[in-house]
Gaussian input, Z-matrix of N, CA and C with variables (Angstrom, degrees):
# hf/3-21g

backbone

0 1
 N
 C     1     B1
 C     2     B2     1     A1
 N     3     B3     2     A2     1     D1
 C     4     B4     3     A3     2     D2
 C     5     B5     4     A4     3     D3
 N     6     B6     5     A5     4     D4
 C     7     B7     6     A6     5     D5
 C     8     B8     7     A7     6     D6
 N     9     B9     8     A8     7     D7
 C    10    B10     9     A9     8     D8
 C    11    B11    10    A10     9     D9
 N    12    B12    11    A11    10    D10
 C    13    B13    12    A12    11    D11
 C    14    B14    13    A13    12    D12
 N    15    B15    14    A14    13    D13
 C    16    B16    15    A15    14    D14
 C    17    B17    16    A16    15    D15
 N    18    B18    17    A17    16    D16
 C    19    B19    18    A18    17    D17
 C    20    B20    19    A19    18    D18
 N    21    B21    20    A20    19    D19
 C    22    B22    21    A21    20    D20
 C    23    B23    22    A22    21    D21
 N    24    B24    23    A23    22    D22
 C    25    B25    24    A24    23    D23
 C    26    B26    25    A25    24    D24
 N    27    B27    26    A26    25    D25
 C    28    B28    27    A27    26    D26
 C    29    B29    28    A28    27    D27
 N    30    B30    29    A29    28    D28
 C    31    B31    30    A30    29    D29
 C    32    B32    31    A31    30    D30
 N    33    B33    32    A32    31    D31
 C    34    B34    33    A33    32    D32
 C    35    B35    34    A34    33    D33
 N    36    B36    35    A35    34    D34
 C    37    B37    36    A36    35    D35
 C    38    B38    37    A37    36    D36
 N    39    B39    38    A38    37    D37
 C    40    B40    39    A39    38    D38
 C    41    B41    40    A40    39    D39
 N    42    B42    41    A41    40    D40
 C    43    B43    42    A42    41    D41
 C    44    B44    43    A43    42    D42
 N    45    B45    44    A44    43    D43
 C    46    B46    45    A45    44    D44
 C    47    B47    46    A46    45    D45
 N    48    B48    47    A47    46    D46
 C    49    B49    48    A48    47    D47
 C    50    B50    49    A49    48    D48
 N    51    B51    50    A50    49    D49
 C    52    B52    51    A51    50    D50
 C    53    B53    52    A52    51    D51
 N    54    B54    53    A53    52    D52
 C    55    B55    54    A54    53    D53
 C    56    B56    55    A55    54    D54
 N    57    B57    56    A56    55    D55
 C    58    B58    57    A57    56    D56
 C    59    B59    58    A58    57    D57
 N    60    B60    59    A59    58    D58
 C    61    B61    60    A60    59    D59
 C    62    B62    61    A61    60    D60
 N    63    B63    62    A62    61    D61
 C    64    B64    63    A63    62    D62
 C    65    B65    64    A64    63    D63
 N    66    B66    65    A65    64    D64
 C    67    B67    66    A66    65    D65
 C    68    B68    67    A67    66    D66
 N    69    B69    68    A68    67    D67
 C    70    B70    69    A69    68    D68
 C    71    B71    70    A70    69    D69
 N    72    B72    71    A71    70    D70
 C    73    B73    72    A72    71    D71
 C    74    B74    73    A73    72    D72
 N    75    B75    74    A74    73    D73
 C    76    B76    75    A75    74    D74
 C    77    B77    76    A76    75    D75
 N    78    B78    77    A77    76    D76
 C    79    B79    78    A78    77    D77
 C    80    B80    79    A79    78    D78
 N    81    B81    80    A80    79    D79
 C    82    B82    81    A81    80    D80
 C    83    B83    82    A82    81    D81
 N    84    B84    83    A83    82    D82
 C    85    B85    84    A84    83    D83
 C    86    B86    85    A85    84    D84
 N    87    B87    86    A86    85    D85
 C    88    B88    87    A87    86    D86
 C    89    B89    88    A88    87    D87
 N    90    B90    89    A89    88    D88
 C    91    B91    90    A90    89    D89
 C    92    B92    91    A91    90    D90
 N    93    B93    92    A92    91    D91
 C    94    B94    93    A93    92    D92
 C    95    B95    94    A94    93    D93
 N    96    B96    95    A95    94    D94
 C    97    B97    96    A96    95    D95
 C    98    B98    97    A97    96    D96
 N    99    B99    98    A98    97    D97
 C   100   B100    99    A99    98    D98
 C   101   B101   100   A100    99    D99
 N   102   B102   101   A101   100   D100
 C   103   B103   102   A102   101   D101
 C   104   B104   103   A103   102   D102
 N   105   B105   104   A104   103   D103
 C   106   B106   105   A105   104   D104
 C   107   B107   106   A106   105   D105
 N   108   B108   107   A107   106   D106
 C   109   B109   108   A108   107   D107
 C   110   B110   109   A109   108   D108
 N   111   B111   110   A110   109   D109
 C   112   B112   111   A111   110   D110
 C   113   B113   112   A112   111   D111
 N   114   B114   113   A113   112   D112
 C   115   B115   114   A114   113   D113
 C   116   B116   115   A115   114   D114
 N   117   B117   116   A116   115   D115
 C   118   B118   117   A117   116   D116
 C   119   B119   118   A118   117   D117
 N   120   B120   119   A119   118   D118
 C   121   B121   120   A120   119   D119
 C   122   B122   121   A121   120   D120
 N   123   B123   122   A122   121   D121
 C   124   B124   123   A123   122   D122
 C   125   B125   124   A124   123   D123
 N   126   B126   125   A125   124   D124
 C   127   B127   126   A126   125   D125
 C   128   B128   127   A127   126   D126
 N   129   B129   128   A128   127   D127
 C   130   B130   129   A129   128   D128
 C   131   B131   130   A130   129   D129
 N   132   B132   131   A131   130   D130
 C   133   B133   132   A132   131   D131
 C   134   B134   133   A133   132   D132
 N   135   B135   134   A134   133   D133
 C   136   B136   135   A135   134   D134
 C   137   B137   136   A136   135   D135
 N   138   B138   137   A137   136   D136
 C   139   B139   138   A138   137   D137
 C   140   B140   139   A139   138   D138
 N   141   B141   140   A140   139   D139
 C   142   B142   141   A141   140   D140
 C   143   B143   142   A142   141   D141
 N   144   B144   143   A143   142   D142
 C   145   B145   144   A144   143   D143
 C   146   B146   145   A145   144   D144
 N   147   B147   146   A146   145   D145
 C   148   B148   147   A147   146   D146
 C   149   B149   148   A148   147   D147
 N   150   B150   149   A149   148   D148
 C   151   B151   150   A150   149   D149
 C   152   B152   151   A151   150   D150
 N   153   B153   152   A152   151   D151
 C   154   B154   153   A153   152   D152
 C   155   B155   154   A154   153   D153
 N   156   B156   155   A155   154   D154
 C   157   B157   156   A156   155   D155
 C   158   B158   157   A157   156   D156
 N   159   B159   158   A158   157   D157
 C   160   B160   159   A159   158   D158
 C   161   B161   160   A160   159   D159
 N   162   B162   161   A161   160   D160
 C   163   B163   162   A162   161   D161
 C   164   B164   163   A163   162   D162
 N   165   B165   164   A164   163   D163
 C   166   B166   165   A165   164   D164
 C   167   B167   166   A166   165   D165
 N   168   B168   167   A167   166   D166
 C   169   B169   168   A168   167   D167
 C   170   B170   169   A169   168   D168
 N   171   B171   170   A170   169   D169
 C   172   B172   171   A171   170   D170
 C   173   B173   172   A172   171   D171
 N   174   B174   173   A173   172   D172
 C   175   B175   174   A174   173   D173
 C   176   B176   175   A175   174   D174
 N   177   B177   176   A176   175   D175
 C   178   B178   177   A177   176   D176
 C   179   B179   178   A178   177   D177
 N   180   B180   179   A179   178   D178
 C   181   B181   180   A180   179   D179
 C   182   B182   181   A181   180   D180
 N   183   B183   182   A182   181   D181
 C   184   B184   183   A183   182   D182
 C   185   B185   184   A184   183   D183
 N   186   B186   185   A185   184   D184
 C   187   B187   186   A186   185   D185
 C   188   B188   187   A187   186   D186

   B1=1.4446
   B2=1.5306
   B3=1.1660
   B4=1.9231
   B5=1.4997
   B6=1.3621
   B7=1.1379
   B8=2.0534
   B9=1.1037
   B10=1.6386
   B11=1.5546
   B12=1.8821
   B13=1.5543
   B14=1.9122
   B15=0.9793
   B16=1.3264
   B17=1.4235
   B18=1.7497
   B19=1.6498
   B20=1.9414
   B21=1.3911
   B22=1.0512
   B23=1.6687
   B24=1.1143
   B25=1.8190
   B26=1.2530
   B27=1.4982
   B28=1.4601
   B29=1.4464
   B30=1.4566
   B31=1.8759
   B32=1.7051
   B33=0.9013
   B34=1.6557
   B35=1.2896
   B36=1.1025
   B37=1.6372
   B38=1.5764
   B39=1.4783
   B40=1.3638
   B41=1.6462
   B42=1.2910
   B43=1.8022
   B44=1.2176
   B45=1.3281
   B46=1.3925
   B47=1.1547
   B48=1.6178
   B49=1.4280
   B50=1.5156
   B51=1.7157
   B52=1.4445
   B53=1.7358
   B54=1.7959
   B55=1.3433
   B56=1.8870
   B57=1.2274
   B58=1.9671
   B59=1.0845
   B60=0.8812
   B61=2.4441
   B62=1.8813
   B63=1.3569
   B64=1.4007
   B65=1.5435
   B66=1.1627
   B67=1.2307
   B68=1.1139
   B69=1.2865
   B70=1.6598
   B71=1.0740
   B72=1.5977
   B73=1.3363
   B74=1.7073
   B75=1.4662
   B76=1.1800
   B77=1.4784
   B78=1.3108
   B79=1.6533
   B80=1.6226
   B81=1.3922
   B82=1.5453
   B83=1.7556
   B84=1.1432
   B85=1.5350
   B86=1.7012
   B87=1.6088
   B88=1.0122
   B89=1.7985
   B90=1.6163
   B91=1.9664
   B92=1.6148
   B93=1.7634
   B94=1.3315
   B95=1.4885
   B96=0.8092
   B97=1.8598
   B98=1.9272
   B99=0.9239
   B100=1.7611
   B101=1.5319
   B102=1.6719
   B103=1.6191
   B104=1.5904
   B105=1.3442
   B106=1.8901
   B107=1.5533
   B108=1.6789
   B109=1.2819
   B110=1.9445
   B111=1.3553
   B112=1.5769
   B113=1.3402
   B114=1.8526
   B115=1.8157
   B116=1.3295
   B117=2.0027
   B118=1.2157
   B119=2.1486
   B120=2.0917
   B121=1.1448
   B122=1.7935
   B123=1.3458
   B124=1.1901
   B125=1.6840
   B126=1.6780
   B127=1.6292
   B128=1.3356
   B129=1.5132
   B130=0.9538
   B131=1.3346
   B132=1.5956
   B133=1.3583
   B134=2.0052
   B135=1.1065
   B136=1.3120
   B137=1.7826
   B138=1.0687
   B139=1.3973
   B140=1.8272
   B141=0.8633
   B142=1.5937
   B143=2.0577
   B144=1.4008
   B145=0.9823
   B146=1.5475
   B147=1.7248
   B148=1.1968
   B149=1.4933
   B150=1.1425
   B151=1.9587
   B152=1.3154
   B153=1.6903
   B154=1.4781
   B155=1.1433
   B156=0.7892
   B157=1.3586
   B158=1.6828
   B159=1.2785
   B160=1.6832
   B161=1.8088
   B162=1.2511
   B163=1.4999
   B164=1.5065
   B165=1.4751
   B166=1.8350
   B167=1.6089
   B168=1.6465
   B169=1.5415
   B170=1.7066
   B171=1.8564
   B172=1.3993
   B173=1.2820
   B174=1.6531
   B175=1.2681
   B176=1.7750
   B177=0.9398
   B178=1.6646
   B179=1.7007
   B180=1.1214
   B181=1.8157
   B182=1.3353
   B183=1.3688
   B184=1.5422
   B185=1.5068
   B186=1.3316
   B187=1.8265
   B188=1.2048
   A1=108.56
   A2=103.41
   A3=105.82
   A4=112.32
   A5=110.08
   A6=124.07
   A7=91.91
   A8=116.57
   A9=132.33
   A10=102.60
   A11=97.98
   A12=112.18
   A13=93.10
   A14=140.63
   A15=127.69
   A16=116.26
   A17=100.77
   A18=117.02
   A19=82.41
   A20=109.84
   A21=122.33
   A22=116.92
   A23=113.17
   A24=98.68
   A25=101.89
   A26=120.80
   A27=137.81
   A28=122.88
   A29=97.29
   A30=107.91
   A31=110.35
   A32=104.42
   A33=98.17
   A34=140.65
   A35=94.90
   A36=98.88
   A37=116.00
   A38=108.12
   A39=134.27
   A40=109.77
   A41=122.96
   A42=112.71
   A43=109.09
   A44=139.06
   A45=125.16
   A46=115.86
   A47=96.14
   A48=140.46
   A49=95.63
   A50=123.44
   A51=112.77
   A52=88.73
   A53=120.68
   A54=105.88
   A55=86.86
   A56=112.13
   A57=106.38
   A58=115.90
   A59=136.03
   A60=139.47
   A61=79.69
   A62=124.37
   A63=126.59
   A64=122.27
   A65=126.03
   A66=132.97
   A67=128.25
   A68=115.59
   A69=123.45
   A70=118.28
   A71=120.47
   A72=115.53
   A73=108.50
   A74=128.29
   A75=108.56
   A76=99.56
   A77=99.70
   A78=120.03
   A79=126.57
   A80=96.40
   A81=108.50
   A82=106.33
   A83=89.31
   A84=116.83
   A85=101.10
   A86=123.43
   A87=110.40
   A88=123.52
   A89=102.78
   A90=90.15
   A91=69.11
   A92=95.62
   A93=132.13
   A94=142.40
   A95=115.55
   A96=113.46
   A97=90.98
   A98=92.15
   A99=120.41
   A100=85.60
   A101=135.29
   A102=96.82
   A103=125.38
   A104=91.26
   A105=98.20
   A106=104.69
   A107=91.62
   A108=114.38
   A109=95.62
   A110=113.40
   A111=109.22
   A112=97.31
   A113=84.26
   A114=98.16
   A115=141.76
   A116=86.55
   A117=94.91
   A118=109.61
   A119=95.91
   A120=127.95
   A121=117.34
   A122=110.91
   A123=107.03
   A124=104.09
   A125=103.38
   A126=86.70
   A127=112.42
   A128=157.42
   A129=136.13
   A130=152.62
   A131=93.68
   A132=92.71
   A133=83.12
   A134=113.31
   A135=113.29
   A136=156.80
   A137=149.73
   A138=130.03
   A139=103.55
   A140=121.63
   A141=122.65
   A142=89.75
   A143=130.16
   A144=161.16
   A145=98.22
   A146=102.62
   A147=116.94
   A148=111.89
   A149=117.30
   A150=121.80
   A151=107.60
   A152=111.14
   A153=122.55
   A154=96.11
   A155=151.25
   A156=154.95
   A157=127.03
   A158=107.91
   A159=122.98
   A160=87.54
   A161=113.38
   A162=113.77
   A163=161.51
   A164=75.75
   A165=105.13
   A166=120.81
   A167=100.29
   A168=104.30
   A169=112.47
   A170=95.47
   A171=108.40
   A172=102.94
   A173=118.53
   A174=139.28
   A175=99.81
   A176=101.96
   A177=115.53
   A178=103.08
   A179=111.25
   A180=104.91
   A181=106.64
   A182=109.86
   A183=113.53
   A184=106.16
   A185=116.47
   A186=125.69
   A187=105.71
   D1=120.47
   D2=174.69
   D3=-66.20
   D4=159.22
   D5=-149.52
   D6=-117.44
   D7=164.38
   D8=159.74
   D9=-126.64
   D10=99.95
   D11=-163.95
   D12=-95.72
   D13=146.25
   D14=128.79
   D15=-124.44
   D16=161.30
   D17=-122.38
   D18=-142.71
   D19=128.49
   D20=175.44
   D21=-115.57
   D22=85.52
   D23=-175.60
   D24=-139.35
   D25=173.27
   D26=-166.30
   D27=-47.77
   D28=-33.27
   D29=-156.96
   D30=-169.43
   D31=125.70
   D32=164.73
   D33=-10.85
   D34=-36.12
   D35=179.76
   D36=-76.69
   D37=-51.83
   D38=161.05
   D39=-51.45
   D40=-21.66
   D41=148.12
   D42=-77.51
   D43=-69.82
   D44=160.22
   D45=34.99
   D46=-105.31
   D47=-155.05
   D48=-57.71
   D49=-49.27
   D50=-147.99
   D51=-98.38
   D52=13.91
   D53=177.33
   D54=-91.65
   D55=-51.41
   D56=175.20
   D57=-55.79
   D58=-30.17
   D59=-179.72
   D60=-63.14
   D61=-77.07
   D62=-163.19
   D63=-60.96
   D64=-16.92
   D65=150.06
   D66=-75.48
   D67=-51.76
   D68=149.66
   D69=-29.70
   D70=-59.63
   D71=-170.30
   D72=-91.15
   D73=17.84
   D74=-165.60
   D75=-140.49
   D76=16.54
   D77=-153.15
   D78=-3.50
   D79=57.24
   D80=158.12
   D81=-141.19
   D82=-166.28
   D83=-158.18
   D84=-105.49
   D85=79.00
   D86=-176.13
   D87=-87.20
   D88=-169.01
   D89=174.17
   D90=-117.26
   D91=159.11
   D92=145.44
   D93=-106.78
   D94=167.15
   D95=-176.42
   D96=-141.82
   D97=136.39
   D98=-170.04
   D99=-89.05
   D100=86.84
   D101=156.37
   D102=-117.42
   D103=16.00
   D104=151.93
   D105=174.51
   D106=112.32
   D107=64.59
   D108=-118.86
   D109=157.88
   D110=153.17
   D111=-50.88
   D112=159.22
   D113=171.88
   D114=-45.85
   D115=-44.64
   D116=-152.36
   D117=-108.50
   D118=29.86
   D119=-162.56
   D120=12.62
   D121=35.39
   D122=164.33
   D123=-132.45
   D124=57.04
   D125=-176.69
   D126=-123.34
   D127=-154.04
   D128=-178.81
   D129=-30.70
   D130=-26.92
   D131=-154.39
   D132=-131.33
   D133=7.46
   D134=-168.13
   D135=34.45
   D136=-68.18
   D137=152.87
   D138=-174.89
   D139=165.88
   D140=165.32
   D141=109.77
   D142=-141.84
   D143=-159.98
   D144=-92.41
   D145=-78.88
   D146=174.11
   D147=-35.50
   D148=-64.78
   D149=168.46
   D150=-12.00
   D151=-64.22
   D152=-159.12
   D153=-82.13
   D154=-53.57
   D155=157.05
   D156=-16.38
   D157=-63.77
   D158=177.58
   D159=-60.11
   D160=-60.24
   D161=179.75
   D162=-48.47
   D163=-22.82
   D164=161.75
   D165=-103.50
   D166=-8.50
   D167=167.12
   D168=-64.48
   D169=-39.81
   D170=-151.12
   D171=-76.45
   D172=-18.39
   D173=-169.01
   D174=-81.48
   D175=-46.09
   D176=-177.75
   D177=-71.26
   D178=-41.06
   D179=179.20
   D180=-63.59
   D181=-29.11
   D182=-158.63
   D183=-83.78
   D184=3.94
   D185=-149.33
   D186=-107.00

């Protein structure tokens, strides 16, 4: 049964990779949800370390 994964990492590429590692390792065909970086990596909380970072604070205030 596929899964609805969401995936928090630095940069695009680094979603990528951890959407194939999780299929690979789970051997199906899952969905994802992008929730950092934003799409369009110039959005609040922005991209790199710092991105994940500003983002799991905001996640943690919100908790």
């Amino acid at each position: 049964m596929s899964k609805v994964i969401g995936i928090v990492a630095e940069g695009p590429t680094d979603y990528l990779v951890l959407k194939a590692v999780i299929d690979k390792i789970t051997g199906e065909s899952n969905r994802y949800l992008s929730l950092q970086p934003e799409r369009d990596m110039l959005g609040r909380f922005g991209n790199g370390w710092k991105g994940v970072w500003r983002w799991l604070v905001r996640q943690l205030r919100n908790y």
